[in-house]
VOBA-1610 file (N, C-alpha, C; in pm, whole numbers, padded with zeros to 5 digits, always signed):
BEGIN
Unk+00593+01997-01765Unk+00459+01944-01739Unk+00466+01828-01641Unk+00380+01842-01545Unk+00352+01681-01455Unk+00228+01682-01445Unk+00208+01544-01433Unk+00151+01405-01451Unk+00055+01383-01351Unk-00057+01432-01304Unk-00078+01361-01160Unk-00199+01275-01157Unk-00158+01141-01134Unk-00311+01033-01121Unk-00381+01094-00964Unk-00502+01088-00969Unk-00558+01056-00845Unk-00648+00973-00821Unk-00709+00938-00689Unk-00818+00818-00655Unk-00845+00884-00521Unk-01008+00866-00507Unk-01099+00895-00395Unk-01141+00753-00311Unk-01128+00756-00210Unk-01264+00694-00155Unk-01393+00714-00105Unk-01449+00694-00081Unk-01561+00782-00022Unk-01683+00652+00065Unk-01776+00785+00199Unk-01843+00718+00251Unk-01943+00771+00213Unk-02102+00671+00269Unk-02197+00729+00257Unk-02283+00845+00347Unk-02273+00952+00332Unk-02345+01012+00429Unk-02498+00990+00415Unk-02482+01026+00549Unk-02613+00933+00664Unk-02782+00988+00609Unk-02805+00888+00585Unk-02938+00869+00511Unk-03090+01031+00543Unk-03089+01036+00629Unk-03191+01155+00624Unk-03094+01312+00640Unk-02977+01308+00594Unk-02947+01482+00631Unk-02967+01501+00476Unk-02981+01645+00529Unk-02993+01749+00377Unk-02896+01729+00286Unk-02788+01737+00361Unk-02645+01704+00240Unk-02695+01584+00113Unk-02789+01526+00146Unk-02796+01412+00004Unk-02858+01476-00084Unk-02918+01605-00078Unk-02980+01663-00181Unk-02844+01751-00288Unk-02731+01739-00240Unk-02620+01776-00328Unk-02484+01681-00392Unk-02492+01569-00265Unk-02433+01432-00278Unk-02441+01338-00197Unk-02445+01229-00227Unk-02460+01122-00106Unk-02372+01036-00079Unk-02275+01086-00089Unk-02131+01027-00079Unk-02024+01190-00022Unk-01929+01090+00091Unk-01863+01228+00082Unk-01690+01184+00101Unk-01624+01233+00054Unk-01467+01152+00065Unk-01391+01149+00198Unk-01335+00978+00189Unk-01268+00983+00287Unk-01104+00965+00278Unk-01045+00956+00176Unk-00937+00902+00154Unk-00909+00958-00022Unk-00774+01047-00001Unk-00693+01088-00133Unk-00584+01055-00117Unk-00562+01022-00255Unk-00444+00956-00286Unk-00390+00984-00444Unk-00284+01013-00418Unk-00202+01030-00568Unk-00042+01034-00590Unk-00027+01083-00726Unk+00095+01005-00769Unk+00089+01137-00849Unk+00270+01168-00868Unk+00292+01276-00923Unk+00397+01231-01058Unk+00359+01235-01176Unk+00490+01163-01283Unk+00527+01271-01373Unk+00658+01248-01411Unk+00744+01400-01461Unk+00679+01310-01633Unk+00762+01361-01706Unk+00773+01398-01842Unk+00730+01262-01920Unk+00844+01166-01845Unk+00869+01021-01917Unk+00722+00952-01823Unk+00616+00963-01746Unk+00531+00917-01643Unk+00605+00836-01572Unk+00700+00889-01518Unk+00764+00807-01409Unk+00757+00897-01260Unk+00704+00796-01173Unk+00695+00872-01018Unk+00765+00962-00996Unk+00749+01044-00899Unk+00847+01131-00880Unk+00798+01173-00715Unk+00627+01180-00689Unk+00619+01224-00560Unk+00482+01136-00584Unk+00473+01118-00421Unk+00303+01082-00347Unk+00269+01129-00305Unk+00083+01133-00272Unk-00005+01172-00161Unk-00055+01089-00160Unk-00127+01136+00015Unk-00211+01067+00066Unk-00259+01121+00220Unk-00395+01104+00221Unk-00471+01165+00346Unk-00578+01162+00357Unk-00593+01073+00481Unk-00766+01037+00517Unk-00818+01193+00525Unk-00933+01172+00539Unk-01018+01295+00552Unk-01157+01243+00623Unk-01163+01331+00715Unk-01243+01316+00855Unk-01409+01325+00783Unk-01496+01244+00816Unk-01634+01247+00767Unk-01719+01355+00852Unk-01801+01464+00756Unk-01874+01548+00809Unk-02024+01524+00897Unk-02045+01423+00785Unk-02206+01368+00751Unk-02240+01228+00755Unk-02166+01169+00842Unk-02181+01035+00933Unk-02088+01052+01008Unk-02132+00982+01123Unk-02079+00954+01233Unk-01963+00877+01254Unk-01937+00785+01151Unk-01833+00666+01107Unk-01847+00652+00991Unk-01719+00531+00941Unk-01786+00439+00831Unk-01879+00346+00808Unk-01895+00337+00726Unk-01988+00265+00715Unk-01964+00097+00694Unk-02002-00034+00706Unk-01918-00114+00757Unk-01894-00149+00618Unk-02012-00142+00478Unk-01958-00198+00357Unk-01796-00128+00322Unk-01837+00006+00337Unk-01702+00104+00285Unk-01575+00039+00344Unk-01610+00026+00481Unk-01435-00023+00574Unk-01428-00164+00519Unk-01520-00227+00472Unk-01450-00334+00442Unk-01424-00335+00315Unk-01438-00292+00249Unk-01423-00307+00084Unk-01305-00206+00095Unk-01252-00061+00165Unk-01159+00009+00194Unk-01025-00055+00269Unk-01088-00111+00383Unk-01002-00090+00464Unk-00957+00022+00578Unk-01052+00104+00554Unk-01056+00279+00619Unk-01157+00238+00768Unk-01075+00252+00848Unk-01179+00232+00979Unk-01180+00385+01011Unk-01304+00408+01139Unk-01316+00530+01212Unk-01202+00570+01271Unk-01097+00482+01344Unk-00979+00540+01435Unk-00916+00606+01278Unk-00938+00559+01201Unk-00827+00583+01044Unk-00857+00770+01032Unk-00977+00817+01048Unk-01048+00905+01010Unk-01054+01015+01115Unk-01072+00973+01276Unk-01084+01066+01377Unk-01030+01162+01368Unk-00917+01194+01354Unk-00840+01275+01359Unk-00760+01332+01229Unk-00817+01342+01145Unk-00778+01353+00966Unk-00826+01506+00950Unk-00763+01567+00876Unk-00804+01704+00821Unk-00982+01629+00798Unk-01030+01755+00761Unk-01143+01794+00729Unk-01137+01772+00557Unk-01267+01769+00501Unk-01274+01799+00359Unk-01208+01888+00323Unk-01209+02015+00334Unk-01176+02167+00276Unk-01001+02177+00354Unk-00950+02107+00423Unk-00806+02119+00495Unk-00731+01994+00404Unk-00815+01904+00367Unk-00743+01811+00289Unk-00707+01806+00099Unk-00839+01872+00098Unk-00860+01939-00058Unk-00745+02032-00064Unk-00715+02172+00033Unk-00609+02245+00007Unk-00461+02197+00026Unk-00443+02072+00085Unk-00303+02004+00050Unk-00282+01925-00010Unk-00384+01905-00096Unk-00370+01839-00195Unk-00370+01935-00354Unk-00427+02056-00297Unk-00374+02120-00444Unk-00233+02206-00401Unk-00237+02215-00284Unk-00083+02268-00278Unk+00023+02203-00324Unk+00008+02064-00256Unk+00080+02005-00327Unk+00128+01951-00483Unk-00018+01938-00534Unk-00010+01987-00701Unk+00080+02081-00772Unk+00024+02223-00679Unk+00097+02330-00749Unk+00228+02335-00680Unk+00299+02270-00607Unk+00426+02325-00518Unk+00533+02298-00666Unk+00514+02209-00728Unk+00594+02234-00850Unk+00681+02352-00935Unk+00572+02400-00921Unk+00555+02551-01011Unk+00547+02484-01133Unk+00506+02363-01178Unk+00521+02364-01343Unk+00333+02339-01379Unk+00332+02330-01524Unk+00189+02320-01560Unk+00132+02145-01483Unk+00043+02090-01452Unk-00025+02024-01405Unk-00175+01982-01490Unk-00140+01835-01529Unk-00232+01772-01569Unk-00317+01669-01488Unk-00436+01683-01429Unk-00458+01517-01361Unk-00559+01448-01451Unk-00524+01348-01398Unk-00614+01225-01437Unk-00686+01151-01385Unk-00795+01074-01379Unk-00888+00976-01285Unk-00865+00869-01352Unk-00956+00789-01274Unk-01028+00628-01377Unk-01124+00644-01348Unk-01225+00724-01439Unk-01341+00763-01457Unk-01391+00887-01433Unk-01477+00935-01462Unk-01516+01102-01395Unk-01596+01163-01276Unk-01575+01028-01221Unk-01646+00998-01082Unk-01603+01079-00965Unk-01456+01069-00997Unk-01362+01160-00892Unk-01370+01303-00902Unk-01366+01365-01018Unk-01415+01484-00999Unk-01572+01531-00976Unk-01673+01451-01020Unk-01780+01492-01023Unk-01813+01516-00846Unk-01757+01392-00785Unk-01713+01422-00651Unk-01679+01528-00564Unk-01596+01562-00609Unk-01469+01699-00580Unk-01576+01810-00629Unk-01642+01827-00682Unk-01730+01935-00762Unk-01833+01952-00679Unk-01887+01859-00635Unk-02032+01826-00542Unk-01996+01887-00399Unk-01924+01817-00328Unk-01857+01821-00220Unk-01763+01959-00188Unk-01720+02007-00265Unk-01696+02159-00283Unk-01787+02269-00301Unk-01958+02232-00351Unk-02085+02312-00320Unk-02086+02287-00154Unk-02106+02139-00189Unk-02143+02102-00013Unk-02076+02169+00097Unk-01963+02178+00096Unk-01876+02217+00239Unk-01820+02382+00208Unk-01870+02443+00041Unk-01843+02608+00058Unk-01674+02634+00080Unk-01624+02515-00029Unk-01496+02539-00031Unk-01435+02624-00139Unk-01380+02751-00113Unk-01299+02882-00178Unk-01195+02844-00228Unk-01187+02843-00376Unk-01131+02821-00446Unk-01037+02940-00471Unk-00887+02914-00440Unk-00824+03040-00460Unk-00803+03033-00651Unk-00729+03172-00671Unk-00693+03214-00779Unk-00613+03105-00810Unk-00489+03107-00735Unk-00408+02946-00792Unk-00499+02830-00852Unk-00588+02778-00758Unk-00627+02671-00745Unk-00742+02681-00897Unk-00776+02793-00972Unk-00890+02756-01055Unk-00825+02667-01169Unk-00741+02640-01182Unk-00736+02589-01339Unk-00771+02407-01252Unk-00680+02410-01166Unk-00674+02244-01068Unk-00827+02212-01075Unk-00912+02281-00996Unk-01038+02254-00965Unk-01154+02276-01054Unk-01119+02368-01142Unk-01245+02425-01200Unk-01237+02318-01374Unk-01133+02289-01395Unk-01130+02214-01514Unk-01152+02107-01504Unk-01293+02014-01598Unk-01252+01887-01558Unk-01137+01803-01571Unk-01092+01654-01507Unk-00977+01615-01500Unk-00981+01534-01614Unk-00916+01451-01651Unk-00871+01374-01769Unk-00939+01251-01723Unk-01020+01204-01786Unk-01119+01064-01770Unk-01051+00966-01882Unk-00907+00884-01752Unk-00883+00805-01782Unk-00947+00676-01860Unk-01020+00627-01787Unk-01101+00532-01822Unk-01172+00514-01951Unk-01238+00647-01980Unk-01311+00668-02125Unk-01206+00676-02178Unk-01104+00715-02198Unk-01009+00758-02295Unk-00944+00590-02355Unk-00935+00542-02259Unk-00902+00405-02220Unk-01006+00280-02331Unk-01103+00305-02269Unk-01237+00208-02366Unk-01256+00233-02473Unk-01249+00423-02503Unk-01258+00428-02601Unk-01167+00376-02716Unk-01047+00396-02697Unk-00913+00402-02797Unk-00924+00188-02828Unk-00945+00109-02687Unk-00938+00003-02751Unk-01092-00041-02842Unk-01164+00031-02788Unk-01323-00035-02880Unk-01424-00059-02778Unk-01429-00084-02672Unk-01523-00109-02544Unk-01609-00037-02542Unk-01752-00114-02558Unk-01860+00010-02527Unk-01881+00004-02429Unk-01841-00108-02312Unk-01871-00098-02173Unk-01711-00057-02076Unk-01781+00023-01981Unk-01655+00051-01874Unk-01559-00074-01858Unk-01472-00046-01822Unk-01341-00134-01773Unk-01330-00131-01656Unk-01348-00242-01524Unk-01261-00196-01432Unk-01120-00180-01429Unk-01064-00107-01339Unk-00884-00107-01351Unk-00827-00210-01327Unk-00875-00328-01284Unk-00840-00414-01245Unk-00870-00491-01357Unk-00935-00510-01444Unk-00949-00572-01570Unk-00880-00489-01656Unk-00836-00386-01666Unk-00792-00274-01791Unk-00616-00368-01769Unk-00578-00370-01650Unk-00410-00403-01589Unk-00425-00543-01667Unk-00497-00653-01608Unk-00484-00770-01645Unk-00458-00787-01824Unk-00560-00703-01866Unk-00536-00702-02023Unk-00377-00644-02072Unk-00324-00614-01994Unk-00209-00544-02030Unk-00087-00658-01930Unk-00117-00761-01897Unk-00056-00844-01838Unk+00010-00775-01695Unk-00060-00704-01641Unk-00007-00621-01513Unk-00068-00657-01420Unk+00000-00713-01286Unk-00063-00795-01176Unk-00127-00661-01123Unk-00211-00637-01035Unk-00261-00513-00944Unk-00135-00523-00824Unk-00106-00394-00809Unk+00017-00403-00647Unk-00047-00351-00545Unk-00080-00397-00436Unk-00091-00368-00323Unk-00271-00425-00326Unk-00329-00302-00306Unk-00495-00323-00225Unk-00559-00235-00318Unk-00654-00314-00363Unk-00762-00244-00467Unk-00877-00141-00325Unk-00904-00068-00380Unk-00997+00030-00311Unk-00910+00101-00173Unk-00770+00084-00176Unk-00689+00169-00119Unk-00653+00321-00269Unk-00665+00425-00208Unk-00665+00569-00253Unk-00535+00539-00327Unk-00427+00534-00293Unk-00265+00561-00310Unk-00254+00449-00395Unk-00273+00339-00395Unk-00247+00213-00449Unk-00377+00193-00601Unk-00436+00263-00566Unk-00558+00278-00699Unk-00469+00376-00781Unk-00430+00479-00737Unk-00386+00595-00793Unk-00236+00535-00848Unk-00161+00475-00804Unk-00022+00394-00861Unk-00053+00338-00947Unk-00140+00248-00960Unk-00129+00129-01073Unk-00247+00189-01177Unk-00318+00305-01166Unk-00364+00394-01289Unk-00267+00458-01363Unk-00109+00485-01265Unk-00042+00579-01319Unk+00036+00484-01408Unk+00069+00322-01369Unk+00122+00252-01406Unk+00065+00223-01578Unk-00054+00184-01583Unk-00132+00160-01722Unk-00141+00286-01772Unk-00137+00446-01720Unk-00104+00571-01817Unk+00014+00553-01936Unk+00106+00486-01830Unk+00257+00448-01901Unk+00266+00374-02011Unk+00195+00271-01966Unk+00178+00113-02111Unk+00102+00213-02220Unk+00001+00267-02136Unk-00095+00296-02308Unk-00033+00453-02354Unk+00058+00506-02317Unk+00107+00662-02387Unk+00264+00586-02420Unk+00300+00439-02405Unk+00404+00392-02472Unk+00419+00373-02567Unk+00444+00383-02710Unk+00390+00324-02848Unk+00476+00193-02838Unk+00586+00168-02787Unk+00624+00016-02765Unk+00580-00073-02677Unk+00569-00008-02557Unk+00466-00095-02459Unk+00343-00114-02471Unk+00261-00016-02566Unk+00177-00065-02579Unk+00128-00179-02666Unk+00251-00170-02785Unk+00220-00287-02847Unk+00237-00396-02824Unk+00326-00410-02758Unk+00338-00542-02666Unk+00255-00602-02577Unk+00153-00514-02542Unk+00091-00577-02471Unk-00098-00549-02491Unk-00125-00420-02555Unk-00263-00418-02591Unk-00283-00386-02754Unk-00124-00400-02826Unk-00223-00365-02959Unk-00310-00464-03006Unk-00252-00609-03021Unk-00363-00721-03039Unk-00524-00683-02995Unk-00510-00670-02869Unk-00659-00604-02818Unk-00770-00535-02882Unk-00674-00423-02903Unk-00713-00359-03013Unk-00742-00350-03152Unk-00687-00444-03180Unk-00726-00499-03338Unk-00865-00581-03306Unk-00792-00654-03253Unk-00982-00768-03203Unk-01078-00673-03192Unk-01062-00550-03153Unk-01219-00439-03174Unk-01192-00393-03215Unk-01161-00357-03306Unk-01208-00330-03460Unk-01353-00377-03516Unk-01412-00288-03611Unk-01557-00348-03647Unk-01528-00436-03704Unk-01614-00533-03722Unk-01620-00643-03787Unk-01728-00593-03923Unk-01718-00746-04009Unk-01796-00702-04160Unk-01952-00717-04121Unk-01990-00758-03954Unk-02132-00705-03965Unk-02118-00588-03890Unk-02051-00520-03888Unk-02116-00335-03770Unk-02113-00358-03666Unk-02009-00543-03595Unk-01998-00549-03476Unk-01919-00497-03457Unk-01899-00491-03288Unk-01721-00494-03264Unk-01748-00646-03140Unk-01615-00667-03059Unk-01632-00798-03029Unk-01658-00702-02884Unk-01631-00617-02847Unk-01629-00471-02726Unk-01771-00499-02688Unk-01878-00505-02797Unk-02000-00486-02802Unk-02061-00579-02794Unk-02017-00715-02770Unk-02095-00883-02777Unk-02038-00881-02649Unk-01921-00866-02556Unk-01908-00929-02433Unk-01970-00823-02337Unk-02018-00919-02232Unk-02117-00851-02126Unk-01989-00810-01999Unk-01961-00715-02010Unk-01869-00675-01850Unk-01947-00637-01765Unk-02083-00694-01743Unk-02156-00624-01627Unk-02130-00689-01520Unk-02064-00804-01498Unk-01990-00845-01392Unk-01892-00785-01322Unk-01816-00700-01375Unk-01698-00628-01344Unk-01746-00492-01292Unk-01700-00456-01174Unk-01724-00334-01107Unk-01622-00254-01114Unk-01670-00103-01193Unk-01625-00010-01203Unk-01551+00034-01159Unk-01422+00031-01086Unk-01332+00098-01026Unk-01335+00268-01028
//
């Protein structure tokens, strides 16, 4: 069995085309991480992907990314980047699990695959057609959180600095694969989030403490 985190970026496509009637976002940047048995690395991806439905980026996206237009000009297409990225999935030959931080990424991949009339081979149905593993819920749920986590708050709770560039594809997708590890550790995790987890626990009024703090400050990763 392997392991594979992934992370999207995505731009906005351009305000009056038809395409927003199926999504209004379309990806520019995949990135992932491939972990064998023990979730330890083993392979990467990564590959801009050329925008259909704007002309560029957009300037919030490049800056909060880092993804400029020269980044993009010349990048596979949606449907050329989607298929090397499940090739590369399946080049294994073994079973294949992925994962997100959140279900954002596939709902994505789902949309954007109506949108651009991308053919899903026989290989590719279990990759594409199943949803992926929603890190994140799995995540909030198990410690008590009724509100989302960003990943960047989920790491800190686990005493894990972030490495590299938040809202980089490859580097989102590493340090998700990194906190897969802590929390499917039963020793690492105690070391570092079982406390957490006890603190949400219900309390003797039907609280939890998950449910009194406001994370609406914290953006969703």
């Amino acid at each position: 069995m392997k392991h594979i985190v992934v992370d999207l970026e995505m731009n906005n496509i351009r305000q009056k085309s038809e395409a927003r009637r199926i999504c209004t976002m379309e990806t520019i940047e995949i990135g992932a991480v491939m972990l064998d048995d023990n979730l330890q690395e083993i392979s990467s991806f990564r590959t801009y992907v050329k925008p259909e439905y704007n002309d560029g980026i957009v300037k919030k996206i490049s800056k909060l990314t880092g993804i400029t237009d020269d980044m993009v000009m010349n990048a596979p297409t949606f449907n050329e980047a989607l298929r090397m990225f499940t090739n590369w999935c399946l080049g294994t030959g073994d079973d294949v699990t992925i994962y997100a931080w959140s279900e954002s990424d596939y709902s994505q991949i789902s949309k954007e695959m109506i949108l651009k009339e991308y053919e899903v081979s026989d290989q590719e149905a279990d990759l594409l057609g199943n949803v992926w593993s929603d890190f994140q819920q799995e995540f909030d749920s198990h410690l008590g959180f009724e509100r989302q986590l960003s990943l960047k708050m989920a790491l800190d709770m686990a005493g894990v600095d972030f490495s590299g560039r938040e809202h980089d594809a490859l580097d989102d997708a590493r340090n998700t694969a990194e906190l897969l590890q802590i929390f499917r550790d039963e020793e690492l995790f105690d070391k570092t989030l079982r406390k957490i987890k006890e603190y949400m626990e219900p309390t003797e009024i039907g609280s939890t403490i998950g449910s009194l703090i406001d994370f609406s400050a914290f953006a969703c990763a």
